[in-house]
mmCIF file of the N, C-alpha and C atoms, coordinates in Angstrom:
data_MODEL
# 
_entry.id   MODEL 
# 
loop_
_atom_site.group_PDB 
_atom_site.id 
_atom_site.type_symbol 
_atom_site.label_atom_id 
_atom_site.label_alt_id 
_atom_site.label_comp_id 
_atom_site.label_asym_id 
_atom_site.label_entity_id 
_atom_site.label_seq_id 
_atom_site.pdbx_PDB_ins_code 
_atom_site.Cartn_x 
_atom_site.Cartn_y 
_atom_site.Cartn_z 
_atom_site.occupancy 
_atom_site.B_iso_or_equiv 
_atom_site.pdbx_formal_charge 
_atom_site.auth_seq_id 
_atom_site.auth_comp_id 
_atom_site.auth_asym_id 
_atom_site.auth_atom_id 
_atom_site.pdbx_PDB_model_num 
ATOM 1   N N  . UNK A 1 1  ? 0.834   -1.173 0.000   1.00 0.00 ? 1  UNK A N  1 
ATOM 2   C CA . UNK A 1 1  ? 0.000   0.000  0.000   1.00 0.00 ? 1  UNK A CA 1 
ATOM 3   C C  . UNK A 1 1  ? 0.882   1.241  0.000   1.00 0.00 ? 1  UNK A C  1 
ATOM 4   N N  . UNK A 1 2  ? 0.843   2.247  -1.045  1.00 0.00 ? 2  UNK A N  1 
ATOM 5   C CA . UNK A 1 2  ? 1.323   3.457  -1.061  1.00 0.00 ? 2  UNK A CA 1 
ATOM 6   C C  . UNK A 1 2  ? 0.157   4.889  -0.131  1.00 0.00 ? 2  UNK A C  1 
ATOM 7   N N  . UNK A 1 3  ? 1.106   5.430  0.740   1.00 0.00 ? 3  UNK A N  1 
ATOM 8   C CA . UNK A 1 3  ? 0.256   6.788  1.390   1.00 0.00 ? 3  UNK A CA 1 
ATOM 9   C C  . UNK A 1 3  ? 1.168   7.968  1.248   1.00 0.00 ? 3  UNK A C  1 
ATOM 10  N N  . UNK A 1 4  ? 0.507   8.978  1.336   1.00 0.00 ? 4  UNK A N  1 
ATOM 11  C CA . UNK A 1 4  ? 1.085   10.136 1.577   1.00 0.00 ? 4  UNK A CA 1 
ATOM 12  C C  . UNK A 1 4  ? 1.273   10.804 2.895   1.00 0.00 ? 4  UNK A C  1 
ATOM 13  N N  . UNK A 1 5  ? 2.548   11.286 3.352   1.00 0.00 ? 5  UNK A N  1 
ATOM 14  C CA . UNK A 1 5  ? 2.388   12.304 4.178   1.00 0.00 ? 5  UNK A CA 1 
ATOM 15  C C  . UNK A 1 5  ? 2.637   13.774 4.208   1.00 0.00 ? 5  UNK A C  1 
ATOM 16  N N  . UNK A 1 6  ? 1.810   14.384 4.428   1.00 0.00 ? 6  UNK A N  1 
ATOM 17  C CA . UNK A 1 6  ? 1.871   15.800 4.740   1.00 0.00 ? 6  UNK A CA 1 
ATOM 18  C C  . UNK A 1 6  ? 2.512   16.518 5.609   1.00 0.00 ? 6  UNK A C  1 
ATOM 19  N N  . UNK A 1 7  ? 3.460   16.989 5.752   1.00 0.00 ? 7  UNK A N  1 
ATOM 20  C CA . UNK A 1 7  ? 3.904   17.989 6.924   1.00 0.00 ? 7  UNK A CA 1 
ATOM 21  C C  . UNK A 1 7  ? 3.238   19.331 6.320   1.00 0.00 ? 7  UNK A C  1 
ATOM 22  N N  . UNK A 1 8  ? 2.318   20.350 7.270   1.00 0.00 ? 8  UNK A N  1 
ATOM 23  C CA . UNK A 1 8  ? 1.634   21.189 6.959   1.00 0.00 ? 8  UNK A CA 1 
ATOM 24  C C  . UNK A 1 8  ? 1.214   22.397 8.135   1.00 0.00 ? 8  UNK A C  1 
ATOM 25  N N  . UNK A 1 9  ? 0.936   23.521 7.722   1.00 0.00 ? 9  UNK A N  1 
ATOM 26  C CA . UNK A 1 9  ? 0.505   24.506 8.498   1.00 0.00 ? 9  UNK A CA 1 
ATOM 27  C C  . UNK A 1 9  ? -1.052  24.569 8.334   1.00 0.00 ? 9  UNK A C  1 
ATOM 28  N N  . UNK A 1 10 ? -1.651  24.505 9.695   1.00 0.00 ? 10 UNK A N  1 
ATOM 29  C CA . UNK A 1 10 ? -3.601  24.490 9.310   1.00 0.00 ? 10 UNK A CA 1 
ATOM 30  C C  . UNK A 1 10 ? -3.648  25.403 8.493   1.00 0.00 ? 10 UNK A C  1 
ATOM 31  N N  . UNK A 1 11 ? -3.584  26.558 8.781   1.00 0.00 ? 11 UNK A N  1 
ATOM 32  C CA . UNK A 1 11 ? -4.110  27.568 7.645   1.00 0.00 ? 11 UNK A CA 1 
ATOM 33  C C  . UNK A 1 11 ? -3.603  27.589 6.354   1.00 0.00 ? 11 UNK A C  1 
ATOM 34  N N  . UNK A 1 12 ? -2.391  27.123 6.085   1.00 0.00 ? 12 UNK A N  1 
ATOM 35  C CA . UNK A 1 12 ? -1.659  26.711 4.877   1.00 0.00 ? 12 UNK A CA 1 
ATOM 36  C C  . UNK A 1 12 ? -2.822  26.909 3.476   1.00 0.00 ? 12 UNK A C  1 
ATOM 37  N N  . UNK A 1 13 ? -2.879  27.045 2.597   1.00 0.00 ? 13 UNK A N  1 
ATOM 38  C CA . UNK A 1 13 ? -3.984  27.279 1.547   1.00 0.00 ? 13 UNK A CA 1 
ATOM 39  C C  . UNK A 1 13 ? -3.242  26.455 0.630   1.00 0.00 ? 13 UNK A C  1 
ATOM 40  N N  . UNK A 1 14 ? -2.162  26.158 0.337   1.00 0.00 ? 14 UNK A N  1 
ATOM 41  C CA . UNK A 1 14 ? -1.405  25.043 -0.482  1.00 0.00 ? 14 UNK A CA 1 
ATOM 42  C C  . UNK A 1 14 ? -1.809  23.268 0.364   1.00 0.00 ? 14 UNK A C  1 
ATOM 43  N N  . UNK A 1 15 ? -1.081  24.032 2.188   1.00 0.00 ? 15 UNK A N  1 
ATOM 44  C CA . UNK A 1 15 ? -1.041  22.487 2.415   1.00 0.00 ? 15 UNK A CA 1 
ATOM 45  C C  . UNK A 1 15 ? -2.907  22.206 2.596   1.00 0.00 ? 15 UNK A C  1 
ATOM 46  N N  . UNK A 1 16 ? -3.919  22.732 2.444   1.00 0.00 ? 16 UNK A N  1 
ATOM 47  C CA . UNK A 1 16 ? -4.948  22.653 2.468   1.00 0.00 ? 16 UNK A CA 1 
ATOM 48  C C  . UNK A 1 16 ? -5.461  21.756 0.998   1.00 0.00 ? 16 UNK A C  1 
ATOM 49  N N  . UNK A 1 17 ? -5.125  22.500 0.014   1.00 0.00 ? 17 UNK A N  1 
ATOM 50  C CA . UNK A 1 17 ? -5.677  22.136 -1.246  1.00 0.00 ? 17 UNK A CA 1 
ATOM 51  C C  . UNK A 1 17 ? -4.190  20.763 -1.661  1.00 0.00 ? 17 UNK A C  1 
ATOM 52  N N  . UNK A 1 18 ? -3.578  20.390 -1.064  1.00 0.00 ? 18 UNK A N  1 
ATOM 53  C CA . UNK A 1 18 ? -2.803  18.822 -1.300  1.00 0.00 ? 18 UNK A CA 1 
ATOM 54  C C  . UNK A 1 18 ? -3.682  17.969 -0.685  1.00 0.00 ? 18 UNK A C  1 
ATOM 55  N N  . UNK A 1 19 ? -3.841  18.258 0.747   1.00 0.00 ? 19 UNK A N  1 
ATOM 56  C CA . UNK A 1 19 ? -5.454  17.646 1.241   1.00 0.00 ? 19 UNK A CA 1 
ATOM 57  C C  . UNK A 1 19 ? -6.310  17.409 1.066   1.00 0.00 ? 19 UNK A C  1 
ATOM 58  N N  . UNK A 1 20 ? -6.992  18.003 0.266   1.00 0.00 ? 20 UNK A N  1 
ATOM 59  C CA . UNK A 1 20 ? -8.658  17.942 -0.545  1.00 0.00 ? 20 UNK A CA 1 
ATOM 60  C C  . UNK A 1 20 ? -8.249  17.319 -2.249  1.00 0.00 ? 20 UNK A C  1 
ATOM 61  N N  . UNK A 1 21 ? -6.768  17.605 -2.474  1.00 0.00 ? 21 UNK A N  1 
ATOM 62  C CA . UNK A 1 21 ? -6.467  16.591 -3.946  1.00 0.00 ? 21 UNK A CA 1 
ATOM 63  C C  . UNK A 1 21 ? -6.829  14.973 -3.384  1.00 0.00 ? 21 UNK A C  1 
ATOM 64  N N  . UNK A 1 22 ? -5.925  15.035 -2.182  1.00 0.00 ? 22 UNK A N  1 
ATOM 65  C CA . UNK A 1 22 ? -5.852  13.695 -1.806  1.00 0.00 ? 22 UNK A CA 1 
ATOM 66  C C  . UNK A 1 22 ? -7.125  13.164 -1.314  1.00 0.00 ? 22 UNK A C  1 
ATOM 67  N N  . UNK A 1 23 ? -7.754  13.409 -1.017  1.00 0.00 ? 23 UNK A N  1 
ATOM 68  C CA . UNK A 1 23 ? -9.007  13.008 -0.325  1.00 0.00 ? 23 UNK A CA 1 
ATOM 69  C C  . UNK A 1 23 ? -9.604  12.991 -1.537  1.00 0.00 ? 23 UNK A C  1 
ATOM 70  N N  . UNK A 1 24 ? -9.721  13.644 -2.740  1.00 0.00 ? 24 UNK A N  1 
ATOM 71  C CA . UNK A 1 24 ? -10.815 13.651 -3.489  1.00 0.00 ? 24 UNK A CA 1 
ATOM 72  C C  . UNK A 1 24 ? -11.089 12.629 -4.510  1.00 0.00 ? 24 UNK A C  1 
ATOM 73  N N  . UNK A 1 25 ? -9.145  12.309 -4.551  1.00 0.00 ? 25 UNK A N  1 
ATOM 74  C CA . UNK A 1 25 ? -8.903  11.072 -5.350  1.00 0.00 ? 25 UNK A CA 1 
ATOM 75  C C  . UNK A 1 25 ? -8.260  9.826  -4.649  1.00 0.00 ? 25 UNK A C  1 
ATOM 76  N N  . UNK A 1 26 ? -9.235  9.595  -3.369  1.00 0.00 ? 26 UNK A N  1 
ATOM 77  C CA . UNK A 1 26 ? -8.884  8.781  -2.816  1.00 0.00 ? 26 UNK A CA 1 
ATOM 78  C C  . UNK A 1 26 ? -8.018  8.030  -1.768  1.00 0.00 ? 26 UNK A C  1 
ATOM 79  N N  . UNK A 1 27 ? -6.809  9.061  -1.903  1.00 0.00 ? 27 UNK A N  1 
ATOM 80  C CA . UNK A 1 27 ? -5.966  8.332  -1.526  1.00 0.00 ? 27 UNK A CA 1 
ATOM 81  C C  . UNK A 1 27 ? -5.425  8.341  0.197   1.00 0.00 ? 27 UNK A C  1 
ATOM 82  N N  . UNK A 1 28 ? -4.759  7.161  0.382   1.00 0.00 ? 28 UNK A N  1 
ATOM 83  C CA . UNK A 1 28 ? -4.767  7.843  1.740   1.00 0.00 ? 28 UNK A CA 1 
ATOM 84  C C  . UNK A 1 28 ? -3.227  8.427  2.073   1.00 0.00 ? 28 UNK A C  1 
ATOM 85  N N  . UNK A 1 29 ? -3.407  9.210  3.157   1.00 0.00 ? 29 UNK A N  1 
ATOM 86  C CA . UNK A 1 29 ? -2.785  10.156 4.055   1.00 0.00 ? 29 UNK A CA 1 
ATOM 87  C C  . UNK A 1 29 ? -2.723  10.217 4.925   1.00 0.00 ? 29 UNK A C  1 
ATOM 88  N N  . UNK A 1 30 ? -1.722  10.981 5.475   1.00 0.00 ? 30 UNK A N  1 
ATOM 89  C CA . UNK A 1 30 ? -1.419  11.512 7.071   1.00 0.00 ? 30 UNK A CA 1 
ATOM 90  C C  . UNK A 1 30 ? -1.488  12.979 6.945   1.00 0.00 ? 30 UNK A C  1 
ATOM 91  N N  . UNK A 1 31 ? -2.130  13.319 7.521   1.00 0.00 ? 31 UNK A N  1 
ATOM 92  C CA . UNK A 1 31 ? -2.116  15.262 7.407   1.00 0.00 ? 31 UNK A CA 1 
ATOM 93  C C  . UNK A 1 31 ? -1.387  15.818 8.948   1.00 0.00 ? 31 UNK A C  1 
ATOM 94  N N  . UNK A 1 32 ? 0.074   16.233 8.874   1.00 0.00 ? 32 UNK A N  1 
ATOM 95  C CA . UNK A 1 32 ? 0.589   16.552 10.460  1.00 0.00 ? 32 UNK A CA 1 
ATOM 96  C C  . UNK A 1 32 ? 0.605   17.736 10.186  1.00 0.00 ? 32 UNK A C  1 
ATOM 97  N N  . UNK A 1 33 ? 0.591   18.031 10.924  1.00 0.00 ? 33 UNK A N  1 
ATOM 98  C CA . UNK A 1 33 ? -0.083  19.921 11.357  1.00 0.00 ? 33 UNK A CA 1 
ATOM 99  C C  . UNK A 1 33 ? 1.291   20.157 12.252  1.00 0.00 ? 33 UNK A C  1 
ATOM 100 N N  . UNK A 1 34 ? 1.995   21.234 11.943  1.00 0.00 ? 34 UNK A N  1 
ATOM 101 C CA . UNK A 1 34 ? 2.990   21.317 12.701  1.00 0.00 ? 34 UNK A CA 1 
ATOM 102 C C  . UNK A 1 34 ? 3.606   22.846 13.126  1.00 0.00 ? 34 UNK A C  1 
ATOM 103 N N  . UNK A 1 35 ? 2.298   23.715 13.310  1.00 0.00 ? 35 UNK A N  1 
ATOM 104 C CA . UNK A 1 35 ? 2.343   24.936 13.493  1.00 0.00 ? 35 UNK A CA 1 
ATOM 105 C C  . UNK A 1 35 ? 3.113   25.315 14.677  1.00 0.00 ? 35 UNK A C  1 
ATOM 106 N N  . UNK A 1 36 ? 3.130   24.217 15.526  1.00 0.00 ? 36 UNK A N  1 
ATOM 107 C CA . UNK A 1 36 ? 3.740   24.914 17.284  1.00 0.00 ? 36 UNK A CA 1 
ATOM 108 C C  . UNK A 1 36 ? 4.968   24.130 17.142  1.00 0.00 ? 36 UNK A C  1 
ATOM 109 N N  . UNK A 1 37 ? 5.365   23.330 16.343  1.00 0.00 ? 37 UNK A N  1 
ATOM 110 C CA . UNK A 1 37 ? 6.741   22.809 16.125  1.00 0.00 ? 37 UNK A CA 1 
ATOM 111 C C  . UNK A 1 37 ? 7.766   23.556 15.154  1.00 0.00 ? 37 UNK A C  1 
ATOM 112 N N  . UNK A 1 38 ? 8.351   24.014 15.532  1.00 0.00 ? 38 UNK A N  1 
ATOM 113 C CA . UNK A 1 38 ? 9.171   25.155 14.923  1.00 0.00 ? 38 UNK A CA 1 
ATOM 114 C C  . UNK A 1 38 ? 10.258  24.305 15.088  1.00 0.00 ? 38 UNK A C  1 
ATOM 115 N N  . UNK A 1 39 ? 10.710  23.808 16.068  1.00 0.00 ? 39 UNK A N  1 
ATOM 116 C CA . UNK A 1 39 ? 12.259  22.615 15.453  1.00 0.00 ? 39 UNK A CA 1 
ATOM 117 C C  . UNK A 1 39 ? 11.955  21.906 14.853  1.00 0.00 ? 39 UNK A C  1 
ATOM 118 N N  . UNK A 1 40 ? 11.155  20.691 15.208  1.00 0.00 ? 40 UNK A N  1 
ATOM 119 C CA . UNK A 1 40 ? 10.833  19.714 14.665  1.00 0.00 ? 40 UNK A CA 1 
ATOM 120 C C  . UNK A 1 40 ? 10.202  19.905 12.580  1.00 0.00 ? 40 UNK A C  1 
ATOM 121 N N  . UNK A 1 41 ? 9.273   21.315 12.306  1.00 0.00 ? 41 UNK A N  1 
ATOM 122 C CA . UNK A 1 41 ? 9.512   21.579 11.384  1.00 0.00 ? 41 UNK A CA 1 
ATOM 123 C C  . UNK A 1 41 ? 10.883  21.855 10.540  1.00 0.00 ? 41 UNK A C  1 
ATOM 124 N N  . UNK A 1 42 ? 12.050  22.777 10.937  1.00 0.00 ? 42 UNK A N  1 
ATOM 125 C CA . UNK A 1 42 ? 13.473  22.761 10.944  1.00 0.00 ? 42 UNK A CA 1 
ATOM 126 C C  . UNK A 1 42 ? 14.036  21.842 10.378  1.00 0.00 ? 42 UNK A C  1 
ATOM 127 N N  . UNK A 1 43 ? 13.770  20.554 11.546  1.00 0.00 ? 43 UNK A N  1 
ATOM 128 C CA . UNK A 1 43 ? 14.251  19.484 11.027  1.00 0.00 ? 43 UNK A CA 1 
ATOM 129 C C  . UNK A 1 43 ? 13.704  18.595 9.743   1.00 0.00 ? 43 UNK A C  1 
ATOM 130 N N  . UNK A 1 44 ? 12.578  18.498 9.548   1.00 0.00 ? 44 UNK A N  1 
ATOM 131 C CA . UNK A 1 44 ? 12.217  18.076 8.403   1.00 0.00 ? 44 UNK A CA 1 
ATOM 132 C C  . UNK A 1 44 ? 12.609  18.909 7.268   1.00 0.00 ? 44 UNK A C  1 
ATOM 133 N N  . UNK A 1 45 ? 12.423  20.480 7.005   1.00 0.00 ? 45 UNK A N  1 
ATOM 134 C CA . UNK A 1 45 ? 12.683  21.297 5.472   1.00 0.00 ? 45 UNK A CA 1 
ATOM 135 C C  . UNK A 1 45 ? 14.546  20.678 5.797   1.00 0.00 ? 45 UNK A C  1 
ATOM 136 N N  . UNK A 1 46 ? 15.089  20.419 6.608   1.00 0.00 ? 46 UNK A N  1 
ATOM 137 C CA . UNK A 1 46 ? 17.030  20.065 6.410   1.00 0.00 ? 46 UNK A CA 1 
ATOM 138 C C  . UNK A 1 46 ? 17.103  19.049 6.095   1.00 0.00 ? 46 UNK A C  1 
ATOM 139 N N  . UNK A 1 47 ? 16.297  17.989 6.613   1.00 0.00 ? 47 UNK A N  1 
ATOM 140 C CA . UNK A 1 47 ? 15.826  16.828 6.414   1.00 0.00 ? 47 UNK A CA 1 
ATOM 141 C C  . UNK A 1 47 ? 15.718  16.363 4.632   1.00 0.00 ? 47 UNK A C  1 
ATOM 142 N N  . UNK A 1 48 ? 15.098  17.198 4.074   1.00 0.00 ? 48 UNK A N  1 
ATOM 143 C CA . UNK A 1 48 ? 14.450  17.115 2.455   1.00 0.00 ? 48 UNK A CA 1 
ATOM 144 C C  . UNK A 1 48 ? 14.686  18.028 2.012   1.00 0.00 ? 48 UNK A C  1 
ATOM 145 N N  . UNK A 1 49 ? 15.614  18.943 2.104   1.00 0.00 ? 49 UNK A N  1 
ATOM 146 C CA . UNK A 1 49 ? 16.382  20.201 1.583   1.00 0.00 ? 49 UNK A CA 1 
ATOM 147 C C  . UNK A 1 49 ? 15.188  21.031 1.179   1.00 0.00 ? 49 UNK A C  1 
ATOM 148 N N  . UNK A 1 50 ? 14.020  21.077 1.840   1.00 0.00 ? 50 UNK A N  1 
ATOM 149 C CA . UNK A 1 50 ? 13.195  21.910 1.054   1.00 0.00 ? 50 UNK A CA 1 
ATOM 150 C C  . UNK A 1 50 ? 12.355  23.069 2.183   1.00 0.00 ? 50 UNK A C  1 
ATOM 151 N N  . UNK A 1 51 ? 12.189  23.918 1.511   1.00 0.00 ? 51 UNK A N  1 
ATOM 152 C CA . UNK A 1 51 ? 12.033  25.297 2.607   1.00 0.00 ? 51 UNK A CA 1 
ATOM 153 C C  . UNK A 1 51 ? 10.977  25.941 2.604   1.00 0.00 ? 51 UNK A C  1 
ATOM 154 N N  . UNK A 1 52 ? 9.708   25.196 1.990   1.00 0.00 ? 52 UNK A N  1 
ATOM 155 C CA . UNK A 1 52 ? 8.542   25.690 2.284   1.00 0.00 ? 52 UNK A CA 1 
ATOM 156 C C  . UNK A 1 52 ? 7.541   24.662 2.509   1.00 0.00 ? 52 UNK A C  1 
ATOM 157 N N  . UNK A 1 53 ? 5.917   24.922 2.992   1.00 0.00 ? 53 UNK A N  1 
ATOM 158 C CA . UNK A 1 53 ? 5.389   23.790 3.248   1.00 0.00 ? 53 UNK A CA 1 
ATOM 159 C C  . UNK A 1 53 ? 3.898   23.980 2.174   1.00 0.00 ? 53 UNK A C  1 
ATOM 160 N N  . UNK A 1 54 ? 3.215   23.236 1.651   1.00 0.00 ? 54 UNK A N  1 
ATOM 161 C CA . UNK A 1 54 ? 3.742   21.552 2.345   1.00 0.00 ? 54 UNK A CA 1 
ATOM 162 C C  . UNK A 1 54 ? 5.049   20.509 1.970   1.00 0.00 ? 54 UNK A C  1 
ATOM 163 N N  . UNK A 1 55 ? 5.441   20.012 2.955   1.00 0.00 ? 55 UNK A N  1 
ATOM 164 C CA . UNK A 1 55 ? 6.337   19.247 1.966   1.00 0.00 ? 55 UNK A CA 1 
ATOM 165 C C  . UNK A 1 55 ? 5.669   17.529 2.327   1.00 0.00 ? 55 UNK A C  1 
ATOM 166 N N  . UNK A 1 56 ? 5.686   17.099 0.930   1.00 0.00 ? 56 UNK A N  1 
ATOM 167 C CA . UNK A 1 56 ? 5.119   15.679 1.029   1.00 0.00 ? 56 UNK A CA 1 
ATOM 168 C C  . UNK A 1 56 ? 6.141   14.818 0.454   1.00 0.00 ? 56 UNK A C  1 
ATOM 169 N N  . UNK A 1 57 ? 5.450   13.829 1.292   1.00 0.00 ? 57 UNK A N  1 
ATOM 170 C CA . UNK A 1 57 ? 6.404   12.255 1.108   1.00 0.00 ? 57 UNK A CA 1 
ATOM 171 C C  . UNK A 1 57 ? 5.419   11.651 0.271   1.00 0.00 ? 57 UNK A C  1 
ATOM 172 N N  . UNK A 1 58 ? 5.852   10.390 0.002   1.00 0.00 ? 58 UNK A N  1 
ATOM 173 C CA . UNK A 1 58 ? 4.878   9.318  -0.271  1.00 0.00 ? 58 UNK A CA 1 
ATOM 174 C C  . UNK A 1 58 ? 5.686   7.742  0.353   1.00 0.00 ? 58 UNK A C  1 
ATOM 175 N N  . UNK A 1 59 ? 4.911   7.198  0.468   1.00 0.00 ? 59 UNK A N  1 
ATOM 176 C CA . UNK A 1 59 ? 5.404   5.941  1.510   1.00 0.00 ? 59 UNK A CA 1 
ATOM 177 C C  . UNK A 1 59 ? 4.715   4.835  0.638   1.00 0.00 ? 59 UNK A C  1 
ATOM 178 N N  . UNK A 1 60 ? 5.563   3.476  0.738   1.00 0.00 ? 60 UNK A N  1 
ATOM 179 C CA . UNK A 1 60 ? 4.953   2.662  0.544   1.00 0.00 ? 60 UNK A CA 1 
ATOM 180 C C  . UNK A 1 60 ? 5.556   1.471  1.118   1.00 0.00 ? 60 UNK A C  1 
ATOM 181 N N  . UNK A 1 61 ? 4.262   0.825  1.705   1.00 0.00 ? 61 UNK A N  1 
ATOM 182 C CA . UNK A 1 61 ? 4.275   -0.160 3.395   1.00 0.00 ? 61 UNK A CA 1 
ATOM 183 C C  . UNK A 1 61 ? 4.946   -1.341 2.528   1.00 0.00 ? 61 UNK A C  1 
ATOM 184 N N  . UNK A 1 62 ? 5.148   -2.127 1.418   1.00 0.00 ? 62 UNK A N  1 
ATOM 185 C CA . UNK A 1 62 ? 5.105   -3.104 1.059   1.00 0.00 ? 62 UNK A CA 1 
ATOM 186 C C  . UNK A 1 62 ? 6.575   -3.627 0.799   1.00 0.00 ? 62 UNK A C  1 
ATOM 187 N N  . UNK A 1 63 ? 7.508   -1.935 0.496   1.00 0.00 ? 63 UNK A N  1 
ATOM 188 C CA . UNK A 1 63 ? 8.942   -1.842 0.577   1.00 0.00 ? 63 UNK A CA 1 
ATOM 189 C C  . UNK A 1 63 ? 9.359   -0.847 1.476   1.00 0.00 ? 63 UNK A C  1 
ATOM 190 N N  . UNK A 1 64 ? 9.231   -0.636 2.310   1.00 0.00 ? 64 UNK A N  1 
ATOM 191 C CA . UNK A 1 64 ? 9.663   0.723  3.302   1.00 0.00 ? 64 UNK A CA 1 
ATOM 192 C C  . UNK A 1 64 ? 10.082  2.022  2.343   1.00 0.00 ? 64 UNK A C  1 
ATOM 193 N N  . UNK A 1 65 ? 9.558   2.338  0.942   1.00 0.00 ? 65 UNK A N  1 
ATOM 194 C CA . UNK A 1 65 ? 10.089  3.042  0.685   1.00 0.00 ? 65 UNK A CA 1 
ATOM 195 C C  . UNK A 1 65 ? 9.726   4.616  0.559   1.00 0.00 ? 65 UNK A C  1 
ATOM 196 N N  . UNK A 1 66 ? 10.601  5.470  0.670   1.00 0.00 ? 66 UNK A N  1 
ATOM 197 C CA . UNK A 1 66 ? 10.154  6.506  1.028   1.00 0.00 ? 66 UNK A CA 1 
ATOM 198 C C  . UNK A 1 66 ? 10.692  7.828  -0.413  1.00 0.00 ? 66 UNK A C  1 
ATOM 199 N N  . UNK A 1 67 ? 9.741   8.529  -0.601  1.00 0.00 ? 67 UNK A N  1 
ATOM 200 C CA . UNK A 1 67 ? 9.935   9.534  -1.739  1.00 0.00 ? 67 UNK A CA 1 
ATOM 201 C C  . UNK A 1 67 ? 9.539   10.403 -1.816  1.00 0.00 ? 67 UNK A C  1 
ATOM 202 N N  . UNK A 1 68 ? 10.067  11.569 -1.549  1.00 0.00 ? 68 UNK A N  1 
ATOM 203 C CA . UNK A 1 68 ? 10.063  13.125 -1.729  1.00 0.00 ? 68 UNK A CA 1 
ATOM 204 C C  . UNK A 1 68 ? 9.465   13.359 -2.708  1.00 0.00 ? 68 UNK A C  1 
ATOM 205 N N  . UNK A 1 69 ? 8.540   14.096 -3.027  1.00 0.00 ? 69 UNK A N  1 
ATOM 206 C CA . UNK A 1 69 ? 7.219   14.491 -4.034  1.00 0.00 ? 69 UNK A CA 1 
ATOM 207 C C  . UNK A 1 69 ? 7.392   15.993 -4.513  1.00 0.00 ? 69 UNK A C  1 
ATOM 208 N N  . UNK A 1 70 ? 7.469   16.589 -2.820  1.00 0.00 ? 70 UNK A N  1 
ATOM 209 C CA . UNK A 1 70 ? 7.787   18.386 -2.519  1.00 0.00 ? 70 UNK A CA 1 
ATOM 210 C C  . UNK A 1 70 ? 6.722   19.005 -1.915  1.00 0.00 ? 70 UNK A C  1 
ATOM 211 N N  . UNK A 1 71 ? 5.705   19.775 -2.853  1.00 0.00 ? 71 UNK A N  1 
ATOM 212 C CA . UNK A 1 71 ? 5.007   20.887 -1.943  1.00 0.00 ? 71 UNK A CA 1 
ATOM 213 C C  . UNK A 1 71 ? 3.797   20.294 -3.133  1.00 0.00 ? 71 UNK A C  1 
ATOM 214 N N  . UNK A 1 72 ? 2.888   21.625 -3.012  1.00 0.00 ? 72 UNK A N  1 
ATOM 215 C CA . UNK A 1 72 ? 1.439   20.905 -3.596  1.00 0.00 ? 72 UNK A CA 1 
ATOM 216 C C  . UNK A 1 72 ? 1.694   20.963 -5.067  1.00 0.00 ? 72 UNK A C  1 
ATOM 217 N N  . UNK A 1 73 ? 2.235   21.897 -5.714  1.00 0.00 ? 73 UNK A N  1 
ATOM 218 C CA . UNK A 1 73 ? 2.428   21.930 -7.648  1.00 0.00 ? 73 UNK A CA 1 
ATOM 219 C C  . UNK A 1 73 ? 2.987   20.507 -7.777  1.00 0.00 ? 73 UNK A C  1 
ATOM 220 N N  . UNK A 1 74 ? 4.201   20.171 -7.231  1.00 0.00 ? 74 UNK A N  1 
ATOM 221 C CA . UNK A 1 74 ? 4.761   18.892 -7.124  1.00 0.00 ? 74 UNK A CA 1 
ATOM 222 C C  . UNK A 1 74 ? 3.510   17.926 -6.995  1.00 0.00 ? 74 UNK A C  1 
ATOM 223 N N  . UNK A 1 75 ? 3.075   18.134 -5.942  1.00 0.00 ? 75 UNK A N  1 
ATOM 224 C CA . UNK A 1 75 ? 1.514   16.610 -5.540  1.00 0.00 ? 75 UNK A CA 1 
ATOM 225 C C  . UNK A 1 75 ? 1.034   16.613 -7.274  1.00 0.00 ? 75 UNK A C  1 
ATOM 226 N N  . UNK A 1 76 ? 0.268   17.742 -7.244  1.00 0.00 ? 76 UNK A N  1 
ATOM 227 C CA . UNK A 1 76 ? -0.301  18.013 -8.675  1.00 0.00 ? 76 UNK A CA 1 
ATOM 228 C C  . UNK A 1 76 ? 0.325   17.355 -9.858  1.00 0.00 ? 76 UNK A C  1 
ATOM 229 N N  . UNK A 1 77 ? 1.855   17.426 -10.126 1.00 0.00 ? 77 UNK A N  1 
ATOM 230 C CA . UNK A 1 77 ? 1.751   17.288 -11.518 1.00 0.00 ? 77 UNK A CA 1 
ATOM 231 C C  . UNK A 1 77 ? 2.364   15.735 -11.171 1.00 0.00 ? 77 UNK A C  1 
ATOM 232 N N  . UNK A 1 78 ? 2.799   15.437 -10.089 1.00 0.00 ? 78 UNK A N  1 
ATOM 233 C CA . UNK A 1 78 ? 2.870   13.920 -9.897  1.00 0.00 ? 78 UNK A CA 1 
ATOM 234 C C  . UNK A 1 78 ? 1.583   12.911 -10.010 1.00 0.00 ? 78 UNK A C  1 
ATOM 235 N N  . UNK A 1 79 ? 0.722   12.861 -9.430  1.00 0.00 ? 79 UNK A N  1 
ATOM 236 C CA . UNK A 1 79 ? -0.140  12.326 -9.463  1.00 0.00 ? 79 UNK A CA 1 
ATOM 237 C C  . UNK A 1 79 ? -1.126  12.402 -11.183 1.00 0.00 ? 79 UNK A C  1 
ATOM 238 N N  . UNK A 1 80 ? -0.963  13.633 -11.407 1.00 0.00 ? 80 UNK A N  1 
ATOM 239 C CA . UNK A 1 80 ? -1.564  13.800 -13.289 1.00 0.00 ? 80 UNK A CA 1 
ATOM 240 C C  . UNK A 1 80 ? -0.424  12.854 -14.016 1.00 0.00 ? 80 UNK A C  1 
ATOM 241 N N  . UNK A 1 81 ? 0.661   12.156 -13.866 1.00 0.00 ? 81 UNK A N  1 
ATOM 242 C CA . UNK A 1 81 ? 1.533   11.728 -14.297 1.00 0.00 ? 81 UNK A CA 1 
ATOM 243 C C  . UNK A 1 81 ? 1.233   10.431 -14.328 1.00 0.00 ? 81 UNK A C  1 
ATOM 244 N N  . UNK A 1 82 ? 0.534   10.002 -13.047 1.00 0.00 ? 82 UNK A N  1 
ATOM 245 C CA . UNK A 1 82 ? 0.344   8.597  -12.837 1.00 0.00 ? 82 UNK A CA 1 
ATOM 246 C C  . UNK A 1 82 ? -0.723  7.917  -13.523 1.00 0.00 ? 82 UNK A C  1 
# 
């Protein structure tokens, strides 16, 4: 099984609308909200060299494998790809 995760700000209007892509086409997710985590955010954009949010993964349980996607244009033109 392949999922997505979200690292995201609630009010976010990007990490909002990666949310409602994903939900609309099914798929599943983790939506982490990480507004009062200011290190722990830190550590993830150093983590995936990337410096704005959302930044998404995609996971899949069947090989532990894990893949950087990016932010929502990224979700977007990945998933139109598939």
């Amino acid at each position: 099984m392949r999922y997505f995760e979200i690292y995201a700000w609630t009010e976010c209007p990007y990490c909002i609308n990666a949310k409602e892509l994903l939900t609309a086409r099914q798929e599943q997710f983790i939506f982490c909200c990480i507004d009062q985590s200011d290190v722990l955010l830190e550590h993830i954009k150093t983590k995936w060299n990337w410096r704005t949010v959302p930044l998404i993964l995609e996971k899949n349980t069947s090989n532990d494998e894990v893949k950087f996607v990016g932010g929502w244009t990224d979700l977007k033109k990945y998933l139109e790809e598939q």
